[in-house]
N, C-alpha and C positions, 0 to 999 in steps of 0.2 A: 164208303167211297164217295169223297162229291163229285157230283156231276162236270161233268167241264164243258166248258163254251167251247160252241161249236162255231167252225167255219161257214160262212154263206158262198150260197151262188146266186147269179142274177141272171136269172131266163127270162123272154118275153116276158117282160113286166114284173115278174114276181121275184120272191126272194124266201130260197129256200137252205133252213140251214142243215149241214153234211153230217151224217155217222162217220163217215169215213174223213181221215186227213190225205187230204192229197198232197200237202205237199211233203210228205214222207218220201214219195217216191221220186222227185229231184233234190233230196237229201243225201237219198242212198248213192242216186248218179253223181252229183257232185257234192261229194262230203267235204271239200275245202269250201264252201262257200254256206255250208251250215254256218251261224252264229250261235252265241250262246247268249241267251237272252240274262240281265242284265236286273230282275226279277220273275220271281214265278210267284204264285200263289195257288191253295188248292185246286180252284175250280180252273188255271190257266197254267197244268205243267209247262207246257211245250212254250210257256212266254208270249207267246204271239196269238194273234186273231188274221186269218186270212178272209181278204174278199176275191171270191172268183163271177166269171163272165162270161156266159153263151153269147160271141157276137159274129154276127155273118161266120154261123154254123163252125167257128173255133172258141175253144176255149182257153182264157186270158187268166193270168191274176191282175184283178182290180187294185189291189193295194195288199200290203204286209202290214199291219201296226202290231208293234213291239211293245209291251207294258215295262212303262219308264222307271213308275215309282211304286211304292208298295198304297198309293190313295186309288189306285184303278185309271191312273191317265195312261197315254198311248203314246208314240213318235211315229213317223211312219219310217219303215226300214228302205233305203234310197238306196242300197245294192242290190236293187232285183230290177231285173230289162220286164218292165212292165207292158211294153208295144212287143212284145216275141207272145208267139201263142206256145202254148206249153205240148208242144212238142213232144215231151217226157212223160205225158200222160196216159196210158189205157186205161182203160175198166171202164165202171156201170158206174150213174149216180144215181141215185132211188130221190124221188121227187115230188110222189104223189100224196096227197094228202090224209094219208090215212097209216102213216109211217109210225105214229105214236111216239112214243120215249125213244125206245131203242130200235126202229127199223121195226114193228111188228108186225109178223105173216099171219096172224089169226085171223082178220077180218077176213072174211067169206061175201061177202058185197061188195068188196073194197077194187077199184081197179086198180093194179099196178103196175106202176109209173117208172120207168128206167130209160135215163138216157146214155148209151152207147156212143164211150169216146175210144176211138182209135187215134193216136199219138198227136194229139190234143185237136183233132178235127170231130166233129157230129157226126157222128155214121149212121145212128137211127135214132127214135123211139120207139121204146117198147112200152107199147100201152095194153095188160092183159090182163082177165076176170083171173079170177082167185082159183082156177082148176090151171087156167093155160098157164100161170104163171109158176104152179107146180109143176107142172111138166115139164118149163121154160126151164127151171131153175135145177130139177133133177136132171136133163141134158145136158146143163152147163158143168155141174158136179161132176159128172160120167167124165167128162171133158178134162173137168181141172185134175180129177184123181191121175189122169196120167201124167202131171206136169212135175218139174222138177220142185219146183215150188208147192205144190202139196205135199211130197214128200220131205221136204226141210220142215215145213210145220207139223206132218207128224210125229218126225224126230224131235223137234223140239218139245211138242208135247210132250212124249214117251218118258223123259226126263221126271214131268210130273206124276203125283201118285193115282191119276186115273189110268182106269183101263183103256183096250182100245176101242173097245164100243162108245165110254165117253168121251175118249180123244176125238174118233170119228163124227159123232151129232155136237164137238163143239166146231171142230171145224165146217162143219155144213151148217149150223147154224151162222156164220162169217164169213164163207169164202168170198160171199159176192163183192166184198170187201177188199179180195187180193186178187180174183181173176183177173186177168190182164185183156187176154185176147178169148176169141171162143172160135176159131177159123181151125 
C-alpha cells in the first residue's frame, strides 16, 4: 500500500503533517459539498492536499489544493469559506515529534503531544510522559467504548474475518483518530 500525503497543520510556527483526515468529518456533515476530484493517484486517493491553521486558539482551513492533472500540479479549491473556523471539528491532533510513520506509541522518553479541539476551538494541550499518556489514553478508550461510534466500528469490523480481541487492539490502536468529545 503507498503511503499517502498527508494534510498539514500550522501551529505556532511550526508545520506538522496529520495521520488523521480532518476533513472527513465536514464531508460526512455536508456530503452535497464533497467534490470529486478530477484526478487521484496512489499516494493522493482522496485528490486533494489540505492546509489547516491554529489561529487565536481556532482552527481554520488554510487552503484546499485539488490535483489538476496526472504531472502532480494543484488548483486551489475556491468553494470552501476559508475565514469560518471549522466549527465541525472535534478530536485530538497528535503533534509531537516523536509520532514516527504512523502515530508511534513505543517511544518511552518520548513526550506526547495532543491538541484538544472542541468544534473547532483550542480547548487544551496535552502534553504527557509516556506512562501518563497511557493512562490518558486507556481513560479515553473506557470513554469511547460507551459511544455509539465505537460500537458502528465494531460492527463494522465484525463483518471482517478477525476475532474480537483483534477487532478490539485494532480499534484501540485508532480511536484517537475518531473520538470526538471525552466530557
Amino acid at each position: 500500500m503507498t503511503r499517502q500525503i498527508r494534510d498539514s497543520l500550522l501551529f505556532k510556527n511550526n508545520e506538522y503533517h496529520l495521520s488523521n483526515v480532518l476533513l472527513n468529518d465536514y464531508f460526512k456533515l455536508f456530503p452535497e459539498k464533497y467534490f470529486s476530484p478530477k484526478y487521484v493517484i496512489s499516494a493522493l486517493w482522496r485528490g486533494y492536499i489540505a492546509t489547516f491553521e491554529i489561529s487565536n486558539d481556532q482552527l481554520f482551513v488554510k487552503k484546499i489544493e485539488i490535483l489538476s492533472d496526472r504531472d502532480f500540479n494543484f488548483e486551489l479549491f475556491k468553494e470552501f469559506d476559508y475565514k469560518k473556523p471549522c466549527d465541525w471539528y472535534s478530536g485530538f491532533i497528535r503533534i509531537d515529534a516523536f509520532r514516527g510513520e504512523f502515530d508511534d506509541e513505543q517511544n518511552t522518553e518520548a513526550t506526547y503531544e495532543f491538541l484538544e479541539i472542541k468544534n473547532g476551538n483550542l480547548k487544551k494541550i496535552h502534553c504527557l510522559n509516556f506512562k501518563d499518556f497511557i493512562e490518558f489514553k486507556n481513560n479515553l478508550y473506557a470513554k469511547f467504548k460507551k459511544t455509539d461510534e465505537y460500537n458502528d466500528l465494531f460492527l463494522r469490523w465484525k463483518t471482517s474475518e478477525l476475532d474480537e480481541l483483534e477487532i478490539e487492539e485494532h480499534i484501540y490502536s485508532r480511536f484517537m483518530e475518531y473520538i470526538k468529545d471525552i466530557e
